[in-house]
N, CA, C and O of each residue as an XYZ file, in Angstrom:
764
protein
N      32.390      0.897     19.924
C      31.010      1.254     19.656
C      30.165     -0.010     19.548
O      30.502     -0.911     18.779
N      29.317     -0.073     20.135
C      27.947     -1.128     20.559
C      27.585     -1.428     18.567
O      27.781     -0.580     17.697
N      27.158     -2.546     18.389
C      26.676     -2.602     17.665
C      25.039     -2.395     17.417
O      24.368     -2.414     18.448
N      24.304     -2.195     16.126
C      22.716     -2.003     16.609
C      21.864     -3.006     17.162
O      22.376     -4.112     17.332
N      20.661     -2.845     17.479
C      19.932     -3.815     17.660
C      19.224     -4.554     16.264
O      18.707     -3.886     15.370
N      19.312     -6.266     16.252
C      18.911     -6.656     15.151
C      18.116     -6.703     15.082
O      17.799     -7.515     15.950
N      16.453     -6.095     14.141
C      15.445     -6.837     13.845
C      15.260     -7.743     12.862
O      15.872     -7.519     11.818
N      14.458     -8.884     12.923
C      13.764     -9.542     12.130
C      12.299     -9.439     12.188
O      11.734     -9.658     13.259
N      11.576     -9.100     11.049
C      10.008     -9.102     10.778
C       9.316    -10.629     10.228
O       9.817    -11.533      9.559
N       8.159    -10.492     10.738
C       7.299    -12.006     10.430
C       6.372    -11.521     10.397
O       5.872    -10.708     11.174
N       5.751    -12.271      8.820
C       4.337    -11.689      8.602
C       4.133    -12.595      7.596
O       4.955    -13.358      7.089
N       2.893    -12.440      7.332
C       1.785    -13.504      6.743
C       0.780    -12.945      5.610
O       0.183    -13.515      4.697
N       0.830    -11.675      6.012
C       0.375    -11.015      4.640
C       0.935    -10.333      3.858
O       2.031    -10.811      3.567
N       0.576     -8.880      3.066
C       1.179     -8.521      1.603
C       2.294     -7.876      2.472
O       3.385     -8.059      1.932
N       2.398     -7.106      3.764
C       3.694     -6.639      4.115
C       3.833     -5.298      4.313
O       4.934     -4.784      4.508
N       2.669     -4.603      4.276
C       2.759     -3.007      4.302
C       3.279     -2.809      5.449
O       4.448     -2.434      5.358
N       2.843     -2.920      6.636
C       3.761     -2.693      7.946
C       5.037     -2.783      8.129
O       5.757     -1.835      8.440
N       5.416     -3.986      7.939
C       6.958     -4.560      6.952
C       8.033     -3.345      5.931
O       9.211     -2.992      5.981
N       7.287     -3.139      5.385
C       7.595     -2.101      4.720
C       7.748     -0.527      5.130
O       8.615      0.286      4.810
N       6.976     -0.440      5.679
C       6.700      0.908      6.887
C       7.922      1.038      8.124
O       8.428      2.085      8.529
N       8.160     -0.090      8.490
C       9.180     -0.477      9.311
C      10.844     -0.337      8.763
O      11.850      0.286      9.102
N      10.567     -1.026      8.024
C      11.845     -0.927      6.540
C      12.451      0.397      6.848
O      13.459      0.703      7.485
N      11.697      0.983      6.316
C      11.830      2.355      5.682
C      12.289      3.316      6.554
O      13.123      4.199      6.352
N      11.520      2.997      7.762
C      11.781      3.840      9.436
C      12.904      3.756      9.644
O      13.501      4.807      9.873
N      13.504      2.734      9.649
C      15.007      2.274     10.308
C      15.996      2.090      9.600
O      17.097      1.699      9.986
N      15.507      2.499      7.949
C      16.692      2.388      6.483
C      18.022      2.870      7.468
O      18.992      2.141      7.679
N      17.844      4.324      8.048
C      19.409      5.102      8.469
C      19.206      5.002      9.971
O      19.769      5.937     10.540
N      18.751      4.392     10.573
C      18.571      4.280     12.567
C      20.404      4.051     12.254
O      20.900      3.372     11.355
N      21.044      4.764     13.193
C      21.832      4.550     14.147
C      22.239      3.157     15.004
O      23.247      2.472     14.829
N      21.261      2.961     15.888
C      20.980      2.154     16.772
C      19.991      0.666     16.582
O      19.967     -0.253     17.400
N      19.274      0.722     15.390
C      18.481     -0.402     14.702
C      18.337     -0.546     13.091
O      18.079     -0.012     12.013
N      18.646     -1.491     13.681
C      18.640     -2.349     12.065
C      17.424     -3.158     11.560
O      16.610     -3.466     12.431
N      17.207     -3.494     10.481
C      16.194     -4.597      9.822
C      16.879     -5.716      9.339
O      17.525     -5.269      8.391
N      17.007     -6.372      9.394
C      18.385     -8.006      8.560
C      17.261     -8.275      8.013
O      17.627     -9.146      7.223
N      15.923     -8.141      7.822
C      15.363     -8.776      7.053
C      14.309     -9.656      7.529
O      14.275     -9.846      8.745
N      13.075    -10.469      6.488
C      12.028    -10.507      6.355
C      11.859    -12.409      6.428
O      12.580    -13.253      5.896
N      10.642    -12.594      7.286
C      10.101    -14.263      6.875
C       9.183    -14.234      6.937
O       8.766    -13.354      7.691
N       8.108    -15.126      6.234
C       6.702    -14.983      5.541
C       6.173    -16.339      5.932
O       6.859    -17.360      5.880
N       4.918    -16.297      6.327
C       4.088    -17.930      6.474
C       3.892    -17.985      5.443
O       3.901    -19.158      5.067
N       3.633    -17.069      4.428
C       2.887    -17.384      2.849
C       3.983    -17.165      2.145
O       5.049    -16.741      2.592
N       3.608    -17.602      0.454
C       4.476    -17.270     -0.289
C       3.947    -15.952     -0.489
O       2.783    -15.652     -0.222
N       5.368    -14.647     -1.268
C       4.886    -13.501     -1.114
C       6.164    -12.783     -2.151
O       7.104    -12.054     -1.834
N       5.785    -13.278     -3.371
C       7.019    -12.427     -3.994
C       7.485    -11.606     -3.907
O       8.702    -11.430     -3.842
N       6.314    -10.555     -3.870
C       6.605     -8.943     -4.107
C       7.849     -8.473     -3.106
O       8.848     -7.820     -3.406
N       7.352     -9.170     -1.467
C       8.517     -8.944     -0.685
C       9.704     -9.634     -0.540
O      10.657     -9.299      0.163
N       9.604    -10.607     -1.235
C      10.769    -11.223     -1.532
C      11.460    -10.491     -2.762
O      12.661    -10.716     -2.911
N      10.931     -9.779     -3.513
C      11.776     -9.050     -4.510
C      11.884     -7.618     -3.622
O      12.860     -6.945     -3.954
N      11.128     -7.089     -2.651
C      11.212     -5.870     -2.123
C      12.776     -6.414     -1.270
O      13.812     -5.909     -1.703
N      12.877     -7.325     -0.204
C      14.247     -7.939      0.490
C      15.348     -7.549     -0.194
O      16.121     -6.676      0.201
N      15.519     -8.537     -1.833
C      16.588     -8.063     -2.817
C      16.823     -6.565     -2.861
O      17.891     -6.046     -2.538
N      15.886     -5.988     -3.229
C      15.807     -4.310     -3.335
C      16.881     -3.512     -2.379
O      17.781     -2.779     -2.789
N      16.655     -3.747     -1.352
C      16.614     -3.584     -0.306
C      17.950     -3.980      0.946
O      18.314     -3.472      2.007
N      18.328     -5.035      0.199
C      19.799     -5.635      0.651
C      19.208     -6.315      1.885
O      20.084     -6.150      2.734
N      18.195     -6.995      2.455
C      17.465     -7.695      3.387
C      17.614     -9.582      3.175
O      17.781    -10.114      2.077
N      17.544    -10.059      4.012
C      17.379    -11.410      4.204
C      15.894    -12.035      3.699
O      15.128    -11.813      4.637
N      15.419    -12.479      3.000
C      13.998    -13.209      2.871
C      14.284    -14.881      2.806
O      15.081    -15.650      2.270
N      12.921    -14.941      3.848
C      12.741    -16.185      3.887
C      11.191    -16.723      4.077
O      10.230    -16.009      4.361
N      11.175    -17.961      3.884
C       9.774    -17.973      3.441
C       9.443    -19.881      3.613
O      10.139    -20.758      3.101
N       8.118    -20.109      4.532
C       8.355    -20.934      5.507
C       6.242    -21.496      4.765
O       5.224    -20.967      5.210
N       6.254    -22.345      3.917
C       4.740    -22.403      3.645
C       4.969    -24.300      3.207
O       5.648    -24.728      2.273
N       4.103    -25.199      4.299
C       3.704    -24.726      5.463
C       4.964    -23.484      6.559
O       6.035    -22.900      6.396
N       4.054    -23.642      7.488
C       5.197    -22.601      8.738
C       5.636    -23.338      9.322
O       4.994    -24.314      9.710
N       7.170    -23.103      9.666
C       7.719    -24.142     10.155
C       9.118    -22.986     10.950
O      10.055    -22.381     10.430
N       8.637    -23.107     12.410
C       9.332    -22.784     13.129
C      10.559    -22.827     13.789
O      11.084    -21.982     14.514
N      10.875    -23.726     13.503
C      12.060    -24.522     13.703
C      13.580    -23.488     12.843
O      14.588    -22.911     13.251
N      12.886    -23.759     11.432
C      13.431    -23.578     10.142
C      13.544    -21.851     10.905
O      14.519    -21.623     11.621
N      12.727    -20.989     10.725
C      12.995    -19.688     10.797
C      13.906    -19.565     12.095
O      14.786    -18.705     12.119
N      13.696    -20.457     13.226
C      14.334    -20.038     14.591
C      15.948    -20.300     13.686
O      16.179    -19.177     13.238
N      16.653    -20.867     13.414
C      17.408    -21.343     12.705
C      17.751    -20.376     11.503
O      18.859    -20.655     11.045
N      17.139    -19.328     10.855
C      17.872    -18.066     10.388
C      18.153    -17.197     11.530
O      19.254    -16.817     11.927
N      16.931    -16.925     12.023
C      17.156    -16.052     13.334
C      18.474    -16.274     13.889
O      19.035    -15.293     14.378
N      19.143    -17.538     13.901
C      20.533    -17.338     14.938
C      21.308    -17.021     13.730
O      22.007    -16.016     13.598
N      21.142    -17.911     12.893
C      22.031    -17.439     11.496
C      22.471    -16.054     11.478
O      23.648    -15.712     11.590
N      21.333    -15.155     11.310
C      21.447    -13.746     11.346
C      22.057    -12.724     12.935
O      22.472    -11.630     13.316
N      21.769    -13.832     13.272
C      22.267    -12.384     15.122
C      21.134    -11.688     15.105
O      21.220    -10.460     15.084
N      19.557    -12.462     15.111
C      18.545    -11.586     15.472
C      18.462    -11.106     17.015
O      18.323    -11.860     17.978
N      18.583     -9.606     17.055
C      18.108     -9.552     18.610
C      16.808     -9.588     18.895
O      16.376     -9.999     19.972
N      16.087     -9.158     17.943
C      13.910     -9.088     18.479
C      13.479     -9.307     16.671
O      13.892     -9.093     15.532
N      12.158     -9.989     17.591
C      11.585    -10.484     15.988
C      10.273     -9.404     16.191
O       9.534     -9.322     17.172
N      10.245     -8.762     15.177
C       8.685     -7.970     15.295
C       7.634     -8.792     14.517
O       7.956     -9.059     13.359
N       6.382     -9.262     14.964
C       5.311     -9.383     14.093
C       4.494     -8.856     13.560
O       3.388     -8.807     14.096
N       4.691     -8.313     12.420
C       3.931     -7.350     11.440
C       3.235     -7.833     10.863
O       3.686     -8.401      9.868
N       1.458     -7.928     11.159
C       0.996     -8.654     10.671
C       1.016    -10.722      9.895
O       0.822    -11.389      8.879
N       1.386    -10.799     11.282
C       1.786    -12.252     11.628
C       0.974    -13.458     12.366
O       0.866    -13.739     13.559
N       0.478    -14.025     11.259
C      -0.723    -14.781     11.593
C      -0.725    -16.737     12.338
O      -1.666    -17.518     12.477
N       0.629    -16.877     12.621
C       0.848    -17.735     13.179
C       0.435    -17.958     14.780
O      -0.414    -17.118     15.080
N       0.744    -18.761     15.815
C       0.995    -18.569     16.814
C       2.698    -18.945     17.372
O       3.351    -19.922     17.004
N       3.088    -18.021     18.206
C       4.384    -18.248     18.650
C       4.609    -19.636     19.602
O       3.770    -19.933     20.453
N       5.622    -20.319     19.415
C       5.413    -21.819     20.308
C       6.214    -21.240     21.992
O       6.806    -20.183     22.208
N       6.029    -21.995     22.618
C       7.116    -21.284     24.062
C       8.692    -21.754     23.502
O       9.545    -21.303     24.267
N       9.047    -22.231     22.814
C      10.278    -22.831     22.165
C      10.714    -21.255     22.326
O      11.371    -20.577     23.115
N       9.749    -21.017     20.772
C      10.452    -19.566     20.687
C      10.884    -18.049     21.354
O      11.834    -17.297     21.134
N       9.636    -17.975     22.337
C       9.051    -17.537     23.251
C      10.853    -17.387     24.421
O      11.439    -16.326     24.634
N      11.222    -18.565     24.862
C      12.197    -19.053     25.452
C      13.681    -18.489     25.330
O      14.557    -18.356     26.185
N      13.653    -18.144     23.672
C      15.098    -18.305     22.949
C      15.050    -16.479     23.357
O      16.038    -15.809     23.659
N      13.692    -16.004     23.258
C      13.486    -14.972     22.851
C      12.747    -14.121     23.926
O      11.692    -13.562     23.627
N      13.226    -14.026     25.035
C      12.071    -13.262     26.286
C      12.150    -12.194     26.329
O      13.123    -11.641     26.843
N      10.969    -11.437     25.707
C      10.690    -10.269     26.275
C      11.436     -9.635     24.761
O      11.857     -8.479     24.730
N      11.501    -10.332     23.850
C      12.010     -9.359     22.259
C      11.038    -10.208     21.354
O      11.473    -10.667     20.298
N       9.330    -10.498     21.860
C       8.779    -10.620     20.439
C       8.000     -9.296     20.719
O       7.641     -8.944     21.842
N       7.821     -8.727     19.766
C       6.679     -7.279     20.008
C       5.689     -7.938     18.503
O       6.010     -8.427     17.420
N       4.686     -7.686     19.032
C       3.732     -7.863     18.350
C       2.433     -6.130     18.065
O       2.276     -5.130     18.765
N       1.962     -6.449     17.082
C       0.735     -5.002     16.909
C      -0.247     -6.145     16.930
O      -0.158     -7.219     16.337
N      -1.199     -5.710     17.724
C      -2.585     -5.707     17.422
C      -4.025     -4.434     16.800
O      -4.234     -3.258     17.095
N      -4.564     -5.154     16.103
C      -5.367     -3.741     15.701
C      -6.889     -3.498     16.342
O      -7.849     -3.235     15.617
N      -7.001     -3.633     17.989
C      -7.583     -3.059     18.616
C      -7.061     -2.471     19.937
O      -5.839     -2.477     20.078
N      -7.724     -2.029     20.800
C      -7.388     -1.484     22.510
C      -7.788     -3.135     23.208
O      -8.878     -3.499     23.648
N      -6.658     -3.827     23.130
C      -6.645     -4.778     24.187
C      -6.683     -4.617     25.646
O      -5.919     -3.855     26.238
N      -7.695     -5.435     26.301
C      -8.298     -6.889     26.071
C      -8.869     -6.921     25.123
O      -8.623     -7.758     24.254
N     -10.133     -5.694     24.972
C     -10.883     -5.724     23.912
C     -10.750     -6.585     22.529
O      -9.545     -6.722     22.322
N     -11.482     -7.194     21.543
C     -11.131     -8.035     20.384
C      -9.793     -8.483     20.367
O      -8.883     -8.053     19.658
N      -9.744     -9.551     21.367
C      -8.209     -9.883     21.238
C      -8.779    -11.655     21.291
O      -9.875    -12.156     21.545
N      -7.495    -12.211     20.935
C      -7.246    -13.747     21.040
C      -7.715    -14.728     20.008
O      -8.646    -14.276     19.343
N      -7.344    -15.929     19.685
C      -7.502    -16.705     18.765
C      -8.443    -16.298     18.037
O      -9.507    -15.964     18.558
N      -8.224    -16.230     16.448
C      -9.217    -15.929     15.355
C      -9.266    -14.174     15.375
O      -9.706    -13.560     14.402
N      -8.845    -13.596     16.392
C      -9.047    -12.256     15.880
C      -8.125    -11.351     15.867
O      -7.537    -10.825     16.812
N      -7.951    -11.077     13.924
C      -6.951    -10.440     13.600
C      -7.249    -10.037     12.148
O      -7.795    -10.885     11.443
N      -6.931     -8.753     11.584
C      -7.298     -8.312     10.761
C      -8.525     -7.564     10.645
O      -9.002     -6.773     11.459
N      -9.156     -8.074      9.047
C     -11.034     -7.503      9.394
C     -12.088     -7.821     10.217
O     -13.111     -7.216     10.540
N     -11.649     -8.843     10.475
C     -12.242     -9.344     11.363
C     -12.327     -9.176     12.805
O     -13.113     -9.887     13.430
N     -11.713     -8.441     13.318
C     -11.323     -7.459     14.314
C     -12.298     -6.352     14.358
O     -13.002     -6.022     15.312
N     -12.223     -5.751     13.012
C     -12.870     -4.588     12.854
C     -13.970     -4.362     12.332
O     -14.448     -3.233     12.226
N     -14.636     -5.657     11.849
C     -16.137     -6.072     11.507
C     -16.472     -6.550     13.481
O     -17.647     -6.797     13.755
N     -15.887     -6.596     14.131
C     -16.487     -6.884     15.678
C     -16.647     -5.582     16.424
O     -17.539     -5.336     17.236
N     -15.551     -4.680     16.000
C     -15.869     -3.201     16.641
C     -16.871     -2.161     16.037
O     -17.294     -1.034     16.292
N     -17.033     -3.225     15.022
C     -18.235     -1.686     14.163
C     -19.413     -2.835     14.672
O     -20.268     -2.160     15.244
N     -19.771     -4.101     14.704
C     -21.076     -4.555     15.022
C     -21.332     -4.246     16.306
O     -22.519     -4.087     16.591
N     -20.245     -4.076     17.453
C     -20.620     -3.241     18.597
C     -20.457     -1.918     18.912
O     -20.185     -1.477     20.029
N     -20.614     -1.342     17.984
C     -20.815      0.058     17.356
C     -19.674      0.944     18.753
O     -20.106      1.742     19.585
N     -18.503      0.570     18.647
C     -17.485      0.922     19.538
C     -17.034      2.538     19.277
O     -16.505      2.873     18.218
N     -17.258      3.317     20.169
C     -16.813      4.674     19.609
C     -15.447      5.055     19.417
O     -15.120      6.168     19.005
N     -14.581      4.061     19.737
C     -13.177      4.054     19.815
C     -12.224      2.915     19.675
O     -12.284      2.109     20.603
N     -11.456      2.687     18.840
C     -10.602      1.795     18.505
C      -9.235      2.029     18.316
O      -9.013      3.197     17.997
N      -8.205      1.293     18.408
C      -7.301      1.942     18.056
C      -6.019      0.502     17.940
O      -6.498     -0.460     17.341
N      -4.755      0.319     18.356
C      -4.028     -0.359     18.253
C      -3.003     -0.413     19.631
O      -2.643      0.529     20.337
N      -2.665     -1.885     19.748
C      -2.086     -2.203     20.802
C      -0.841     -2.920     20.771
O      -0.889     -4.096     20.410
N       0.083     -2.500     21.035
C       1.750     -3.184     20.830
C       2.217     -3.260     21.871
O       2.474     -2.371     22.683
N       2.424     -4.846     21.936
C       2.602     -5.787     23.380
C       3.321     -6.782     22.823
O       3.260     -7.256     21.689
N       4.270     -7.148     24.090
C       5.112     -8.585     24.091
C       4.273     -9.533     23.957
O       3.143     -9.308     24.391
N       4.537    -10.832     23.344
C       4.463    -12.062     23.408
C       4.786    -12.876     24.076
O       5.933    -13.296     24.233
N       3.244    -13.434     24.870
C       3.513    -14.858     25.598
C       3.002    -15.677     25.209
O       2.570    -15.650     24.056
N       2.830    -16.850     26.102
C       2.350    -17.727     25.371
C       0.547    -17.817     25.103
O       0.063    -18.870     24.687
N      -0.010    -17.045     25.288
C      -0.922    -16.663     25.013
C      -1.386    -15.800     23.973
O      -0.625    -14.875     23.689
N      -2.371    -15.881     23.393
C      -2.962    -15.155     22.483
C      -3.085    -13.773     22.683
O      -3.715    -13.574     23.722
N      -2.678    -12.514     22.009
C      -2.840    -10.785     22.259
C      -2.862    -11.081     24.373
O      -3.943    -10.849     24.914
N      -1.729    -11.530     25.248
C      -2.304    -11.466     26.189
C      -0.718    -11.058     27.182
O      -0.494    -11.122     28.391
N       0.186    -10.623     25.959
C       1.704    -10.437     26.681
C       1.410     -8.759     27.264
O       0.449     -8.055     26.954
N       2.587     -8.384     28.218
C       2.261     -7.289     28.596
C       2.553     -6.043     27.881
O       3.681     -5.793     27.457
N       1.429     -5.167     27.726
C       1.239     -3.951     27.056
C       2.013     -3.326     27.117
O       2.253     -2.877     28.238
N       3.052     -2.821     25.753
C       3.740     -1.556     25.758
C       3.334      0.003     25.656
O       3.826      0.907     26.331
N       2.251      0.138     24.590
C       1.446      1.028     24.161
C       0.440      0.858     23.331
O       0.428      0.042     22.410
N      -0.902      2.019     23.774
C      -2.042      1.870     22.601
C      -1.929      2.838     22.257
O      -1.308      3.764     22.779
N      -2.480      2.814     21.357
C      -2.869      4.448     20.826
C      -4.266      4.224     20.080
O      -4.566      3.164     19.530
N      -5.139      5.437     20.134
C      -6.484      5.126     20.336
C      -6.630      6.359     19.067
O      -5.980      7.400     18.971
N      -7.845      5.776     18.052
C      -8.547      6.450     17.184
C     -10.076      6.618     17.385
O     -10.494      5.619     17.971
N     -11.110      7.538     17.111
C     -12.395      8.157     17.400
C     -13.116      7.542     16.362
O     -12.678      7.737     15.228
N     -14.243      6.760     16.500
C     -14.953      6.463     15.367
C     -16.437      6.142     15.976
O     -16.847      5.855     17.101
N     -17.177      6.367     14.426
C     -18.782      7.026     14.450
C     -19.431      5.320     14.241
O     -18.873      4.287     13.870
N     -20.936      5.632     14.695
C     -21.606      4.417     13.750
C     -21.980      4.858     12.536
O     -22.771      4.172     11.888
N     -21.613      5.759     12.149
C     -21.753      5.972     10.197
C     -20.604      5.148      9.855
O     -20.830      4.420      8.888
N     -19.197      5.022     10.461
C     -18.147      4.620      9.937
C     -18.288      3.279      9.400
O     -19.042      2.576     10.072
N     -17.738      2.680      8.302
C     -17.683      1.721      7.479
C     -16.457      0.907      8.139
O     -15.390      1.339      8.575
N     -17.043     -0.648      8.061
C     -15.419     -0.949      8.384
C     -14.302     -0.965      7.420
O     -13.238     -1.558      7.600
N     -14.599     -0.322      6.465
C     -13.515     -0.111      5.570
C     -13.051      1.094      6.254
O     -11.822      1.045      6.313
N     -13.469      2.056      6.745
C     -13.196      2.885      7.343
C     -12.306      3.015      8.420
O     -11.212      3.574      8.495
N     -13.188      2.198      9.502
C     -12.270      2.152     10.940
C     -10.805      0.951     10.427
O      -9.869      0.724     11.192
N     -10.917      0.358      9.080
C      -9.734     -0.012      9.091
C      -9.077      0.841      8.353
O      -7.857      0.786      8.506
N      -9.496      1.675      7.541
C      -8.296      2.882      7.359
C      -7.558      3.689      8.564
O      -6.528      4.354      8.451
N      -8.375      3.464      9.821
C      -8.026      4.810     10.265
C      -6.814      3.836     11.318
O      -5.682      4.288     11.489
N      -7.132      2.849     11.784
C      -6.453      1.775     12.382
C      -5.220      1.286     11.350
O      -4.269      0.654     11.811
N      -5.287      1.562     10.177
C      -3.717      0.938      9.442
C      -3.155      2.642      9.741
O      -1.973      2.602     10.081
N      -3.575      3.753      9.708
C      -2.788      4.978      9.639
C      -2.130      4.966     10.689
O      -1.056      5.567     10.684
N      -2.686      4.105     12.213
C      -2.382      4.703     13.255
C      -1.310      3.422     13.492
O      -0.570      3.751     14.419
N      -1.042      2.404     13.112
C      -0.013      1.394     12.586
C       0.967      1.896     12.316
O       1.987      1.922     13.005
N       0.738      2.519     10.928
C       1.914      2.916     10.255
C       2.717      4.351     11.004
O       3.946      4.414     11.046
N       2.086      5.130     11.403
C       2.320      5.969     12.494
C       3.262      5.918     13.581
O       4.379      6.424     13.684
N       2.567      5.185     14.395
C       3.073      4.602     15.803
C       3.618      3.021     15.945
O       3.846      2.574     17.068
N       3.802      2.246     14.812
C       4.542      0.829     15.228
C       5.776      1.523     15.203
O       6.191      1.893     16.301
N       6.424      1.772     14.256
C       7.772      1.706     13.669
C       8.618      2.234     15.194
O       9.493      1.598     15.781
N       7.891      3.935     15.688
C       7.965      4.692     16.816
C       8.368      3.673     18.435
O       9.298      3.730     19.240
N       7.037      2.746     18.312
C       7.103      2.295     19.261
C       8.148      1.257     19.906
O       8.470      0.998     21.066
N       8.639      0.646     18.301
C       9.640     -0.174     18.108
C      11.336      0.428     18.828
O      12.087      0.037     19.721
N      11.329      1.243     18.109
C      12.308      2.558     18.718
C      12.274      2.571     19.927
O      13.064      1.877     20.566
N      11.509      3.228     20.431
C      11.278      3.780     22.311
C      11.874      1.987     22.989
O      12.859      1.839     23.713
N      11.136      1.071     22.590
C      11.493     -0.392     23.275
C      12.780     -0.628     22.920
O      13.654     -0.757     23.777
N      12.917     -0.672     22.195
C      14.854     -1.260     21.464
C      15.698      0.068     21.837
O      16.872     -0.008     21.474
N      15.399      1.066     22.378
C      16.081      2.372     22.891
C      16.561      1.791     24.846
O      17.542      1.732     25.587
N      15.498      1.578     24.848
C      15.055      1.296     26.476
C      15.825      0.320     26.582
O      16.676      0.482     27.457
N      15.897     -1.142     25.753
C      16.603     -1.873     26.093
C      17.918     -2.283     26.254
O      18.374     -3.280     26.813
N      18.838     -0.713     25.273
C      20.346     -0.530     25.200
C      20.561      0.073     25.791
O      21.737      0.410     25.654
N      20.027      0.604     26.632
C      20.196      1.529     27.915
C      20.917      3.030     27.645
O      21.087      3.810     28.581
């Protein structure tokens, strides 16, 4: 019997996606989580890791090198970026073709590339009063939001909407459809 596919998560903020992910794949069959590395310091998920029986590691400054270097430690097969605010070097890119999946939280091209990520994303789709937004999960190249598209999935929004708003409706459709999408790709790729 095949063993699963390994993930490792990278992220830079508090980790909800991270967590969302976690949770998806606690009993997968076929995928695993080994666990978590952080550009920031980030207790909570470093005590959530323990919880959890997960790997944490934690890289402030970020230092790539150092994490590529658990990654083999561990037998990572794909690193997901869950809310991961670094940029990937081609080093890594190299070790790793075609297993970084990244989320973005618009319909790329649209608000994509250096500097835009997070609210700031979504303070650009409400000042161009966009009737539709949604999220985009794509490989990593060496470019900024510019690897090739796996899936979007698209949410409906008003110019009454607040961007507190269109970012509620954009983390639901995250938490929704990453974990999913993660699946269908790491399915596809064990043939």
């Amino acid at each position: 019997m095949k063993r699963p596919l390994n993930l490792v998560l990278f992220i830079s903020g508090t980790g909800s996606n991270a967590r969302n992910i976690v949770g998806y794949f606690a009993k997968h069959e076929h995928i695993a989580v080994l666990g978590i590395i952080s550009s920031k310091e980030n207790s909570t998920i470093k005590e959530y890791c323990v919880d959890n029986q997960l790997f944490y590691a934690q890289y402030t400054p970020w230092d790539e090198h150092e994490a590529l270097h658990q990654l083999k430690h561990h037998a990572c097969d794909l690193i997901i970026l869950a809310g991961f605010l670094k940029k990937i070097s081609a080093v890594l890119i190299s070790q790793y073709p075609n297993r970084i999946l990244n989320i973005h939280p618009s319909l790329l091209p649209k608000f994509g590339g250096a500097g835009m990520y997070g609210r700031r994303v979504h303070e650009a789709v409400h000042a161009r009063q966009e009737t539709e937004t949604g999220i985009t999960i794509h490989l990593v190249n060496e470019y900024y939001d510019e690897g090739r598209i796996l899936e979007q999935h698209r949410c409906y929004i008003t110019t009454l909407d607040t961007i507190e708003q269109i970012e509620e409706k954009v983390h639901a459709l995250e938490y929704q459809c990453f974990p999913r999408a993660i699946e269908r790709y790491c399915l596809s790729l064990k043939g």
